[in-house]
PyMOL commands that place a pseudoatom at each C-alpha (Angstrom):
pseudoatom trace, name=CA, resn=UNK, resi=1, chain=A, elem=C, hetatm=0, pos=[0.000, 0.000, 0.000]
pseudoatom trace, name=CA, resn=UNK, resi=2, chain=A, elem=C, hetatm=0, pos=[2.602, 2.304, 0.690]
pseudoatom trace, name=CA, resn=UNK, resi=3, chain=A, elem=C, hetatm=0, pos=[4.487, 2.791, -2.658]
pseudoatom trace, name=CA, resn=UNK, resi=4, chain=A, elem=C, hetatm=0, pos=[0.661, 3.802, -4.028]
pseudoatom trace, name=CA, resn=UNK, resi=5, chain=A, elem=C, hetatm=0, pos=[-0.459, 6.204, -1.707]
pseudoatom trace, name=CA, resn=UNK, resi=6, chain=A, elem=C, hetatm=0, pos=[3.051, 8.158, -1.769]
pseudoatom trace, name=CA, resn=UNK, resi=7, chain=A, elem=C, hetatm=0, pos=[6.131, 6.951, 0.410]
pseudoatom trace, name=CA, resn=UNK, resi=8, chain=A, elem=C, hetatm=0, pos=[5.295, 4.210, 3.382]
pseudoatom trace, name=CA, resn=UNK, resi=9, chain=A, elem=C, hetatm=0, pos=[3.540, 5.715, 6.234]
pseudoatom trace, name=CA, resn=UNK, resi=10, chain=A, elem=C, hetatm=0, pos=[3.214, 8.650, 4.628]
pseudoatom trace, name=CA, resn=UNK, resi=11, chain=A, elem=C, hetatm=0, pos=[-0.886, 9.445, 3.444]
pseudoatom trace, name=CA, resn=UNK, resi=12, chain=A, elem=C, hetatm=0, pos=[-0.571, 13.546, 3.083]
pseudoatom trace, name=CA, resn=UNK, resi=13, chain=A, elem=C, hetatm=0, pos=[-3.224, 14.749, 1.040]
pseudoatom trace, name=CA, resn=UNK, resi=14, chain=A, elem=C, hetatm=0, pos=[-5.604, 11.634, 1.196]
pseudoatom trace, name=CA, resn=UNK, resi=15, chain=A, elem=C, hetatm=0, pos=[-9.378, 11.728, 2.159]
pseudoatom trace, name=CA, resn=UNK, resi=16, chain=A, elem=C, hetatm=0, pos=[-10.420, 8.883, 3.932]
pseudoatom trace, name=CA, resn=UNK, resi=17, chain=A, elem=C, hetatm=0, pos=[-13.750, 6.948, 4.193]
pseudoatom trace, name=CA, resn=UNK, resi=18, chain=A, elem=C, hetatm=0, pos=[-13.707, 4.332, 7.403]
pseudoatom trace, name=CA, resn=UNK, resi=19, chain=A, elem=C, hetatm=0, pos=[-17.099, 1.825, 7.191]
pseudoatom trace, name=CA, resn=UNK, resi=20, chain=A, elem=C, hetatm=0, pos=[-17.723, 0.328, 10.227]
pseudoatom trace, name=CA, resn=UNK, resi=21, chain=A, elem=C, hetatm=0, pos=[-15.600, 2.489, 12.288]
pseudoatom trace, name=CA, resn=UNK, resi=22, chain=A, elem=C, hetatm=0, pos=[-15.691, 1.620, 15.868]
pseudoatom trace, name=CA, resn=UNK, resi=23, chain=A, elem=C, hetatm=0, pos=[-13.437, 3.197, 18.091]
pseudoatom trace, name=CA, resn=UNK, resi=24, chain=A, elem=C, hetatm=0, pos=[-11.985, 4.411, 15.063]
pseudoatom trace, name=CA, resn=UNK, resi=25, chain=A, elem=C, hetatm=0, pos=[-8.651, 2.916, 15.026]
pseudoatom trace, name=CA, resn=UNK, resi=26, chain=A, elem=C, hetatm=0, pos=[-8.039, 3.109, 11.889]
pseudoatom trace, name=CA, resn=UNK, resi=27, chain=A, elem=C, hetatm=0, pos=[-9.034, 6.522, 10.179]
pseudoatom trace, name=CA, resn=UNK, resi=28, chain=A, elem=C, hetatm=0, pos=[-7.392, 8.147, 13.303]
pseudoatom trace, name=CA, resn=UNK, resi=29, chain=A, elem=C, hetatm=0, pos=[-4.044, 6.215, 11.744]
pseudoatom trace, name=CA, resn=UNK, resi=30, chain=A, elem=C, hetatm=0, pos=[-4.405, 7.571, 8.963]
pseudoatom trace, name=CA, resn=UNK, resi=31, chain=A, elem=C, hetatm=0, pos=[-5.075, 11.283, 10.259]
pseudoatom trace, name=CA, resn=UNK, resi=32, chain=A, elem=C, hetatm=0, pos=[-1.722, 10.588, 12.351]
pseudoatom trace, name=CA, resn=UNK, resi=33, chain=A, elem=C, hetatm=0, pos=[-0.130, 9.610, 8.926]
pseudoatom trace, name=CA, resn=UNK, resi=34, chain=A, elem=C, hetatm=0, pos=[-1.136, 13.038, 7.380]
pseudoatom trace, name=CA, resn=UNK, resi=35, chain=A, elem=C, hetatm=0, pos=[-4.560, 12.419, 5.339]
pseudoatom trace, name=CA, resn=UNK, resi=36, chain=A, elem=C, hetatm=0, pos=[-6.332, 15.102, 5.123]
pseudoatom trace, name=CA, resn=UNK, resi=37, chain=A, elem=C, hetatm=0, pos=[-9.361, 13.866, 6.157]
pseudoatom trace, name=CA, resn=UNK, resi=38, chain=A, elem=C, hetatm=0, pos=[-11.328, 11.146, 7.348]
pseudoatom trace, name=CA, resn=UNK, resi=39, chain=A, elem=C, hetatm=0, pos=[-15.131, 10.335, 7.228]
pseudoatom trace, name=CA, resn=UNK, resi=40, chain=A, elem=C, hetatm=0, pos=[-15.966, 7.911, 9.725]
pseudoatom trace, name=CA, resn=UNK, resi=41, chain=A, elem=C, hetatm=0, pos=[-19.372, 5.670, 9.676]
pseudoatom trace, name=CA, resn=UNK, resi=42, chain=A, elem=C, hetatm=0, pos=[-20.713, 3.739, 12.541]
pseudoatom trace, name=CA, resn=UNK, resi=43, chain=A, elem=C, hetatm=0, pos=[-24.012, 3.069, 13.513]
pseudoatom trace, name=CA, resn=UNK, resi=44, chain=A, elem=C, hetatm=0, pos=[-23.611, 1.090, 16.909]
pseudoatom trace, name=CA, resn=UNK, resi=45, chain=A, elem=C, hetatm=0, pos=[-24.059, 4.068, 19.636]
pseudoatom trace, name=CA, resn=UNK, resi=46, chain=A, elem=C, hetatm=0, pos=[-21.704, 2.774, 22.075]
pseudoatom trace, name=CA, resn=UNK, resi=47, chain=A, elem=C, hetatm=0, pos=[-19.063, 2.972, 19.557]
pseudoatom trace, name=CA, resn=UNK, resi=48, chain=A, elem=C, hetatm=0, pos=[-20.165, 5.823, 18.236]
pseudoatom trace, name=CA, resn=UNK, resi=49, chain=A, elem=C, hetatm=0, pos=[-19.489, 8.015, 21.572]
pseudoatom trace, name=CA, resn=UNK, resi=50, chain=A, elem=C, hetatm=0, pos=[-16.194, 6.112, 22.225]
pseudoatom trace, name=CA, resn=UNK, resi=51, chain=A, elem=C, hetatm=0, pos=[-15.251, 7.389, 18.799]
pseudoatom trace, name=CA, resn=UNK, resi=52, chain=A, elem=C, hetatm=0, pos=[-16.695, 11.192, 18.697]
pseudoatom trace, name=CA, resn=UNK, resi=53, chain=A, elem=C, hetatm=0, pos=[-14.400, 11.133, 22.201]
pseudoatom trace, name=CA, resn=UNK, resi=54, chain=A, elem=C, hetatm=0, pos=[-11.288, 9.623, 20.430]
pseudoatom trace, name=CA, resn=UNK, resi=55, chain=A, elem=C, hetatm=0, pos=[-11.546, 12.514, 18.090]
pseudoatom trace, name=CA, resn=UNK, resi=56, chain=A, elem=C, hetatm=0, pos=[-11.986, 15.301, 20.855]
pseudoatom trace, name=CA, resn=UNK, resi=57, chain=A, elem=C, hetatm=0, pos=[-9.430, 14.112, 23.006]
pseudoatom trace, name=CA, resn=UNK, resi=58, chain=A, elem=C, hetatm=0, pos=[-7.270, 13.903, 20.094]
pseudoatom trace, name=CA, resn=UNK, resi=59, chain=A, elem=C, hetatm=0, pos=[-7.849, 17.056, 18.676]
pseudoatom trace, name=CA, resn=UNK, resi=60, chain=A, elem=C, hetatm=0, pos=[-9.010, 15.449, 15.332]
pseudoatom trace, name=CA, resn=UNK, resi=61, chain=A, elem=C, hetatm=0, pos=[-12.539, 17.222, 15.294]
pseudoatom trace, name=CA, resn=UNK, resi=62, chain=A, elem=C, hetatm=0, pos=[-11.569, 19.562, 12.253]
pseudoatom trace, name=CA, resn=UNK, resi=63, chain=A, elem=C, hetatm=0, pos=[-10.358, 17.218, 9.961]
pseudoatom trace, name=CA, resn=UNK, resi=64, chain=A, elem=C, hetatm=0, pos=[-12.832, 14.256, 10.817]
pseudoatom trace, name=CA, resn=UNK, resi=65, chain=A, elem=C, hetatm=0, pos=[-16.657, 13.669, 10.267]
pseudoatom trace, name=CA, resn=UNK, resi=66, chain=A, elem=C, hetatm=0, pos=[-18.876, 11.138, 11.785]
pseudoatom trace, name=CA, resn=UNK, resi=67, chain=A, elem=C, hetatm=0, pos=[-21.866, 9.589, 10.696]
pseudoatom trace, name=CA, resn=UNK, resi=68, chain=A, elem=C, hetatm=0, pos=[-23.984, 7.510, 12.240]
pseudoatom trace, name=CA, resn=UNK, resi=69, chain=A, elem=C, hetatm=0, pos=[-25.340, 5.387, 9.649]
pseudoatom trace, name=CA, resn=UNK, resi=70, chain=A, elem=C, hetatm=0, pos=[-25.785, 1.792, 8.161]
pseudoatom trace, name=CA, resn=UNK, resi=71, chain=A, elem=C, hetatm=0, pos=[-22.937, 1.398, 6.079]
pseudoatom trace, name=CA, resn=UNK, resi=72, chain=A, elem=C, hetatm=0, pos=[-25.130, -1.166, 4.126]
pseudoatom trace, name=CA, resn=UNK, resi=73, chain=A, elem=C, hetatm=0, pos=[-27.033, 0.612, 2.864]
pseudoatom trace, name=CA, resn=UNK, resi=74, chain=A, elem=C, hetatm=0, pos=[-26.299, 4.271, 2.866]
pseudoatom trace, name=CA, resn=UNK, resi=75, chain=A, elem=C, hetatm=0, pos=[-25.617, 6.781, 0.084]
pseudoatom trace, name=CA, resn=UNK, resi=76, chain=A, elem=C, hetatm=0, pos=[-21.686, 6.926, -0.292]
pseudoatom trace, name=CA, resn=UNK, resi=77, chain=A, elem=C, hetatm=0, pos=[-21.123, 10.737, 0.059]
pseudoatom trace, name=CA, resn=UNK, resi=78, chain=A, elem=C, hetatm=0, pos=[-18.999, 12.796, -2.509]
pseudoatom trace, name=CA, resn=UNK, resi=79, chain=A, elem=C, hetatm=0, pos=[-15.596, 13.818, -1.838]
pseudoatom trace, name=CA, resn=UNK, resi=80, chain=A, elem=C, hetatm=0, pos=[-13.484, 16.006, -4.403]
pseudoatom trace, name=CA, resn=UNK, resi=81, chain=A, elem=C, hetatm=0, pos=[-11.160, 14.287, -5.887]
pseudoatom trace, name=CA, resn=UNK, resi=82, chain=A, elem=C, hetatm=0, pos=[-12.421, 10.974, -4.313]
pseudoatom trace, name=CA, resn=UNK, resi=83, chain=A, elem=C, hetatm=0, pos=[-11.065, 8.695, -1.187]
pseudoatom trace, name=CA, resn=UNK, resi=84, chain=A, elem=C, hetatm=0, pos=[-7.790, 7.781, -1.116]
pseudoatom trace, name=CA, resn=UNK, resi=85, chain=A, elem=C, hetatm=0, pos=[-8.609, 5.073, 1.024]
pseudoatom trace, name=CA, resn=UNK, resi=86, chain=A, elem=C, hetatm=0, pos=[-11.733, 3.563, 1.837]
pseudoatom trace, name=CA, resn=UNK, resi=87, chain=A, elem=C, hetatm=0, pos=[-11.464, 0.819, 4.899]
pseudoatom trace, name=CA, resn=UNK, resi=88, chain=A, elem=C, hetatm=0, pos=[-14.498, -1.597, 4.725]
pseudoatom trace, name=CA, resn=UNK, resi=89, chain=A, elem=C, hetatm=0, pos=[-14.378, -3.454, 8.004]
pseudoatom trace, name=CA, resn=UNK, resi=90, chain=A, elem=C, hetatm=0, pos=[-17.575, -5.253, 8.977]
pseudoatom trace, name=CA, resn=UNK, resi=91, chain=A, elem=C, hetatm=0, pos=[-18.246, -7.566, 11.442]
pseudoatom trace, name=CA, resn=UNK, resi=92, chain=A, elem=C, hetatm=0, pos=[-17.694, -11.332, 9.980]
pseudoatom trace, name=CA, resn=UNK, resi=93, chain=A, elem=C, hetatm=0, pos=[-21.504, -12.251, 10.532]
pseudoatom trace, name=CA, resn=UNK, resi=94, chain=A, elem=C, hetatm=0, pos=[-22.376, -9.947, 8.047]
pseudoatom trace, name=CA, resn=UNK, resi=95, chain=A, elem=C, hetatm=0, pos=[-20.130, -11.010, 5.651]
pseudoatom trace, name=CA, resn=UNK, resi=96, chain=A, elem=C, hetatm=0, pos=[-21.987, -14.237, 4.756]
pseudoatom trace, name=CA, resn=UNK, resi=97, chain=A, elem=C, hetatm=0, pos=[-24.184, -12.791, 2.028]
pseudoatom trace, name=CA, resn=UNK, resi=98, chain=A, elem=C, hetatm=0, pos=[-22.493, -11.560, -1.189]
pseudoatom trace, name=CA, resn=UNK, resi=99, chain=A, elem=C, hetatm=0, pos=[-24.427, -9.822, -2.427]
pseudoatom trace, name=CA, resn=UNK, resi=100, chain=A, elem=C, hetatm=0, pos=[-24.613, -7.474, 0.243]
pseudoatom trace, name=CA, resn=UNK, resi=101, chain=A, elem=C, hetatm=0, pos=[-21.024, -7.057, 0.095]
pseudoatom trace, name=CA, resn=UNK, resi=102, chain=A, elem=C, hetatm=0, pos=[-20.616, -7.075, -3.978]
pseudoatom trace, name=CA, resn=UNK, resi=103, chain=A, elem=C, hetatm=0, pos=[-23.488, -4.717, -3.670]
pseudoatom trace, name=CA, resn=UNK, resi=104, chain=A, elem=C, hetatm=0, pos=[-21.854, -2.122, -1.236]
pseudoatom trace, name=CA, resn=UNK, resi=105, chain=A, elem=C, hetatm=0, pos=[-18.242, -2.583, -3.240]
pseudoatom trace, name=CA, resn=UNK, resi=106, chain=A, elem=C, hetatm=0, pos=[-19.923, -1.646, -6.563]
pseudoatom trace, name=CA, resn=UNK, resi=107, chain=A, elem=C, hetatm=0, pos=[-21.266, 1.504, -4.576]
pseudoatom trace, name=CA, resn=UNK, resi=108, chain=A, elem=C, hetatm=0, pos=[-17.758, 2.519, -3.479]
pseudoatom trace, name=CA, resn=UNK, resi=109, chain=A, elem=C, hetatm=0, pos=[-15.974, 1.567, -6.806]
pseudoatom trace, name=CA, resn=UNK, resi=110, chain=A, elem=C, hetatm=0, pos=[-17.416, 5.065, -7.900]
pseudoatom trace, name=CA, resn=UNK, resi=111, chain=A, elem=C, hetatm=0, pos=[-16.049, 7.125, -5.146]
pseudoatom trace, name=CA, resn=UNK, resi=112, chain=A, elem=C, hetatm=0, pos=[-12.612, 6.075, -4.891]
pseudoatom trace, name=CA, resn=UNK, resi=113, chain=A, elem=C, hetatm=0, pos=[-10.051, 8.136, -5.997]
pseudoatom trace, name=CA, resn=UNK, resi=114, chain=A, elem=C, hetatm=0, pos=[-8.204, 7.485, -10.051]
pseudoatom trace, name=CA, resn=UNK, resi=115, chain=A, elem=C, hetatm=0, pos=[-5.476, 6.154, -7.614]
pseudoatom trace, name=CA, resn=UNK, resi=116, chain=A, elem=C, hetatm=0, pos=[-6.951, 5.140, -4.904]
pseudoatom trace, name=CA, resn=UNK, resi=117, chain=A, elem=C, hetatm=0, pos=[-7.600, 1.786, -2.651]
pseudoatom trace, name=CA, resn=UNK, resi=118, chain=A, elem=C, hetatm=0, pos=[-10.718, -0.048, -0.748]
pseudoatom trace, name=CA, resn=UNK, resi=119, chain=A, elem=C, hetatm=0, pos=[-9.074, -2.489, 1.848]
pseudoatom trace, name=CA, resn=UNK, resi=120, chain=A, elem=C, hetatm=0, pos=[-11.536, -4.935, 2.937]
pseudoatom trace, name=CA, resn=UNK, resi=121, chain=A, elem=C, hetatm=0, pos=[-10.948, -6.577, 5.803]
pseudoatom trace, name=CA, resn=UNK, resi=122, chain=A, elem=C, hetatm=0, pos=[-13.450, -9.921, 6.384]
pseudoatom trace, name=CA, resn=UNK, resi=123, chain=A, elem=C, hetatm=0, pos=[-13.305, -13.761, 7.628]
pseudoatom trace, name=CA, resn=UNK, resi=124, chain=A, elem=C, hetatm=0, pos=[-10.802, -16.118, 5.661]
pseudoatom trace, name=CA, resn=UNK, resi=125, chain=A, elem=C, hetatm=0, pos=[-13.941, -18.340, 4.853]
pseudoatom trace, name=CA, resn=UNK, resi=126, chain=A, elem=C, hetatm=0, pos=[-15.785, -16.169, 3.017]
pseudoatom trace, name=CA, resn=UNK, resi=127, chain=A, elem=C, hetatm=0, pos=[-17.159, -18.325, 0.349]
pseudoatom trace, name=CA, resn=UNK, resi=128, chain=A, elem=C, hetatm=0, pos=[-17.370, -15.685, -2.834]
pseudoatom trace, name=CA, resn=UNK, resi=129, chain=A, elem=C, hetatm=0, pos=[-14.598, -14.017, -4.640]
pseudoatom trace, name=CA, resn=UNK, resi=130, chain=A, elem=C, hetatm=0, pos=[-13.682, -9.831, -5.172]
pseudoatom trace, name=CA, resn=UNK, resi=131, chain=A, elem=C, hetatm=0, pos=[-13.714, -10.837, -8.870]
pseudoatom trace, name=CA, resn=UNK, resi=132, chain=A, elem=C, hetatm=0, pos=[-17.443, -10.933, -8.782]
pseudoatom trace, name=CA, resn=UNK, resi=133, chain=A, elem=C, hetatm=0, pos=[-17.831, -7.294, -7.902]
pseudoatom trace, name=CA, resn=UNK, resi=134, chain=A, elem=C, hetatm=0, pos=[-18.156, -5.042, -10.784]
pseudoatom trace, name=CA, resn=UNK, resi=135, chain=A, elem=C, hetatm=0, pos=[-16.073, -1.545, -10.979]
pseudoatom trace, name=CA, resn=UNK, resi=136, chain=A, elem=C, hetatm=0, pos=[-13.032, -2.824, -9.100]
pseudoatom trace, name=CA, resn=UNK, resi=137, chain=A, elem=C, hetatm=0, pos=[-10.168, -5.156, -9.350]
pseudoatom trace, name=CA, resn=UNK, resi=138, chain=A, elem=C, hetatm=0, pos=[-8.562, -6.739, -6.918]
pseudoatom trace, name=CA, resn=UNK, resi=139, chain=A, elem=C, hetatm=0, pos=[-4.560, -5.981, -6.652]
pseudoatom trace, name=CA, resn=UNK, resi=140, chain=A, elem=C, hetatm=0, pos=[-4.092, -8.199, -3.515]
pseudoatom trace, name=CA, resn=UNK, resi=141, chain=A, elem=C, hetatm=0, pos=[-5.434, -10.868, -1.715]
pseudoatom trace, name=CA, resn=UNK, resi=142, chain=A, elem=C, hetatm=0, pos=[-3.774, -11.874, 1.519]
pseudoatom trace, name=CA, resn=UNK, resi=143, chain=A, elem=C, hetatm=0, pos=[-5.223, -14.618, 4.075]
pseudoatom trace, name=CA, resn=UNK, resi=144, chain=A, elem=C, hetatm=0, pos=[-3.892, -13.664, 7.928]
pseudoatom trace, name=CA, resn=UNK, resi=145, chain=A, elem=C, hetatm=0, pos=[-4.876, -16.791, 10.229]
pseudoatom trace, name=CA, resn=UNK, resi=146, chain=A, elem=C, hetatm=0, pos=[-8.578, -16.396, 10.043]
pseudoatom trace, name=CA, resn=UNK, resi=147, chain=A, elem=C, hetatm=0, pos=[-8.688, -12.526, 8.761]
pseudoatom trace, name=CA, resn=UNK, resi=148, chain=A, elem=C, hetatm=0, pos=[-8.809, -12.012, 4.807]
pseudoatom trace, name=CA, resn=UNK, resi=149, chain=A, elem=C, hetatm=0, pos=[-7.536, -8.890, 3.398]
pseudoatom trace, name=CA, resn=UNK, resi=150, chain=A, elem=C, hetatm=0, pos=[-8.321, -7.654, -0.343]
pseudoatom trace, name=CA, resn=UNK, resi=151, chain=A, elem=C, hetatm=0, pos=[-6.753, -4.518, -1.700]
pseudoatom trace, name=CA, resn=UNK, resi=152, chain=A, elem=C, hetatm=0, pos=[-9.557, -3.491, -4.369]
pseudoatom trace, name=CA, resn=UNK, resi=153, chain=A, elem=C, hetatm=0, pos=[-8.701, -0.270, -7.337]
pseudoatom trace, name=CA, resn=UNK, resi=154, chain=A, elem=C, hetatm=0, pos=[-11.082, 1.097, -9.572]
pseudoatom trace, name=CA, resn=UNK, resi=155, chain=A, elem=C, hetatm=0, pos=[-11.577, -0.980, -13.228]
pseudoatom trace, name=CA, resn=UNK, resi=156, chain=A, elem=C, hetatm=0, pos=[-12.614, 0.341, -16.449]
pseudoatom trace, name=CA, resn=UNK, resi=157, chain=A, elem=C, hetatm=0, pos=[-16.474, 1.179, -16.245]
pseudoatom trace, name=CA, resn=UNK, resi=158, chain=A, elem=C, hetatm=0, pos=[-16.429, 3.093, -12.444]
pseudoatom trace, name=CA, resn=UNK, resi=159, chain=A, elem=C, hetatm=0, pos=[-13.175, 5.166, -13.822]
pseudoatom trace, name=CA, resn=UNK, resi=160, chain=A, elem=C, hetatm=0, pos=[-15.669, 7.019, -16.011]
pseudoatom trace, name=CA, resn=UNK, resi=161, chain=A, elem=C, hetatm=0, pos=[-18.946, 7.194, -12.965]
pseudoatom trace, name=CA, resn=UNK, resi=162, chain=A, elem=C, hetatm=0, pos=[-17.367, 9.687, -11.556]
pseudoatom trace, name=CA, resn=UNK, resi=163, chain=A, elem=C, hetatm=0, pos=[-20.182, 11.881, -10.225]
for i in range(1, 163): cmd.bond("trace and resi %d" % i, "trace and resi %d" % (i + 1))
show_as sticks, trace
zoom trace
């Protein structure tokens, strides 16, 4: 990942979308790394608070947003230039049905950046393929004990979506 999104560790200038936030672990990496911003969606309200706190005691409030919505099946806002990065980590349950996850990868294909990345993180089980999902390709595809990782770019049709 690092030699695409400018020199390891490095993410200055990136906007990044994190689905299924919790805590928000991750997007706050990335602020620490120098993106730009981060957009971070999470419908549980425990995790939601723990989050909104992360970013006040961290003094993250101006370059993150929070919203508390169903990744699912929410409209994928806009950003200029599109993400960067988009994270898609959902709880392995919910995994199980592809097209629910084909369906929210097609949505996503159209708001990633020319250069950008969708890292989704899901069980090493999962019975269906990143193949299947229309608008990206997948670059990588890594198995970690029982954790799958697939490093998804845009492909031909959702390069020209933009909207």
């Amino acid at each position: 990942m690092g030699h695409r999104l400018g020199r390891l560790g490095d993410l200055s200038d990136i906007a990044v979308l994190d689905l299924f936030a919790g805590s928000g672990a991750f997007g706050i990496e990335c602020l620490s790394r120098g993106a730009r911003s981060c957009l971070f969606v999470e419908r549980d309200r425990r995790a939601l608070r723990v989050l909104r706190a992360n970013l006040q005691k961290l003094k993250l409030v101006e370059v993150a947003r929070t919203a508390s919505e169903n990744a699912w099946t929410m409209r994928i806002p806009a950003c200029p230039g599109g993400y960067g990065l988009i994270f898609v980590d959902p709880p392995y349950r919910d995994v199980a049905e592809p097209f629910r996850v084909l369906s929210l990868l097609e949505r996503l294909a159209p708001r990633l950046a020319e250069d950008g990345l969708i890292v989704f993180r899901h069980a090493a089980e999962t019975a269906f393929d990143a193949s299947d999902a229309h608008g990206v390709g997948c670059v990588d595809d890594r198995t970690i004990g029982s954790m799958r990782l697939w490093l998804l770019e845009r492909s031909g049709a959702s390069a020209a979506e933009d909207d």
